[in-house]
C-alpha positions as CSV (number, residue, x, y, z in Angstrom):
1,X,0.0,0.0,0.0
2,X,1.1,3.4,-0.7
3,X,0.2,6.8,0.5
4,X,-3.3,8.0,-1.0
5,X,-4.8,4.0,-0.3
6,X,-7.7,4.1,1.6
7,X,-8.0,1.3,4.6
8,X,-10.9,0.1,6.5
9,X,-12.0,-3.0,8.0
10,X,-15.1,-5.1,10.3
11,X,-14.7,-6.9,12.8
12,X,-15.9,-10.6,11.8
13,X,-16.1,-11.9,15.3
14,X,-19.4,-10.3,17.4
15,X,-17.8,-9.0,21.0
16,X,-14.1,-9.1,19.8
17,X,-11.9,-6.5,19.9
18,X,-10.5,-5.5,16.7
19,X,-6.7,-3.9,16.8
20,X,-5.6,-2.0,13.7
21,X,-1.9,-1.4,13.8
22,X,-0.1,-0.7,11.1
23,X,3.0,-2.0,9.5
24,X,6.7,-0.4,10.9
25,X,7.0,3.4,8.3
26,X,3.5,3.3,7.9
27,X,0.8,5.9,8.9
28,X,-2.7,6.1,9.1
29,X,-5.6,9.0,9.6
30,X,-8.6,7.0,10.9
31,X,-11.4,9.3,9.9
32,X,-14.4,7.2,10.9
33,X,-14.9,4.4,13.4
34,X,-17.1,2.6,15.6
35,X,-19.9,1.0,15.9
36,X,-23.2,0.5,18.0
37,X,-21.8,-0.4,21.4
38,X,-18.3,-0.3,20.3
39,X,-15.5,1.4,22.4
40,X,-13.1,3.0,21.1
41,X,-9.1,3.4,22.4
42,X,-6.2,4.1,21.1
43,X,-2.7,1.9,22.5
44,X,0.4,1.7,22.7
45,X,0.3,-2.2,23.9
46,X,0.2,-1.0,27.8
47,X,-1.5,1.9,28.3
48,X,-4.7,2.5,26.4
49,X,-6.4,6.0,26.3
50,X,-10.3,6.4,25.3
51,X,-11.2,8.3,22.0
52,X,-14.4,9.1,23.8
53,X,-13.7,10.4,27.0
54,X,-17.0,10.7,28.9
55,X,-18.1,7.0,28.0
56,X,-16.8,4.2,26.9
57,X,-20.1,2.8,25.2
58,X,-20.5,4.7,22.2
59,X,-24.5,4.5,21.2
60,X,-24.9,5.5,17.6
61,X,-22.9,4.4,14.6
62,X,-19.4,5.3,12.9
63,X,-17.6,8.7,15.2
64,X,-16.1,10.5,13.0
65,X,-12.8,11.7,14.0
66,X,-9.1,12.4,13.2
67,X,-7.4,10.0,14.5
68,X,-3.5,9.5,13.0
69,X,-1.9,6.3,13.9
70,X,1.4,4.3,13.2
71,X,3.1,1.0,14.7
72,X,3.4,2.4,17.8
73,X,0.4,4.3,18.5
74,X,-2.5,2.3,17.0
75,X,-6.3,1.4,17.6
76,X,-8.5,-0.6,19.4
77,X,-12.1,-1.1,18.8
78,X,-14.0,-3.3,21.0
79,X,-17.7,-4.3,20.7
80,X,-21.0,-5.8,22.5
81,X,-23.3,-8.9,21.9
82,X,-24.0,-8.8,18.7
83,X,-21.9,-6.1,17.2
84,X,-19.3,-5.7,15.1
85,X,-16.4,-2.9,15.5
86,X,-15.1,-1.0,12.2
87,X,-12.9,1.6,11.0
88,X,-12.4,3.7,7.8
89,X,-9.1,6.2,7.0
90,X,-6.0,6.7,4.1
91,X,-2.9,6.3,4.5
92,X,-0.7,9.0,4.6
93,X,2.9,7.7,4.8
C-alpha cells in the first residue's frame, strides 16, 4: 500500500476486539470508526487511552474523528453482543 490507499475494515467476530496497527513506516488517519456499542481506544500495547472520554459505550454508529496512527500508536475497537467494530481512513505515509 502506498500513500493516497484508503483502509478500512469489520470486525468478523461479534464482542471481539478489533486492533488496527499498522506495518513499521507506515501511517494512518482514521477518519471514521465505531460502531453500536463499540468502544473506542487508542494503545500503545500497555497503556490505552479512550477516544471518547466521557463514555466508553458509544451508542450511535461510525464517530467521526481524526485519529492518525502508526506502529506504535495504534487502535483498538471493542464491541457488544452482537456487534461488530469498524474503521475507515487513508494512509498518509
Amino acid at each position: 500500500m502506498v500513500a493516497g490507499d484508503v483502509v478500512n475494515g469489520i470486525n468478523p467476530i461479534a464482542n471481539n476486539v478489533l486492533n488496527f496497527q499498522p506495518a513499521a513506516s507506515v501511517e494512518v488517519m482514521i477518519s471514521s470508526c465505531g460502531g453500536v456499542g463499540s468502544w473506542i481506544t487508542m494503545t500503545e500495547g500497555v497503556t490505552t487511552s479512550l477516544l471518547n472520554p466521557t463514555s466508553n459505550a458509544l451508542n450511535g454508529t461510525n464517530v467521526n474523528v481524526k485519529v492518525f496512527i502508526n506502529n506504535t500508536n495504534y487502535l483498538q475497537i471493542g464491541a457488544t453482543a452482537a456487534q461488530y467494530g469498524n474503521y475507515s481512513g487513508i494512509q498518509i505515509k
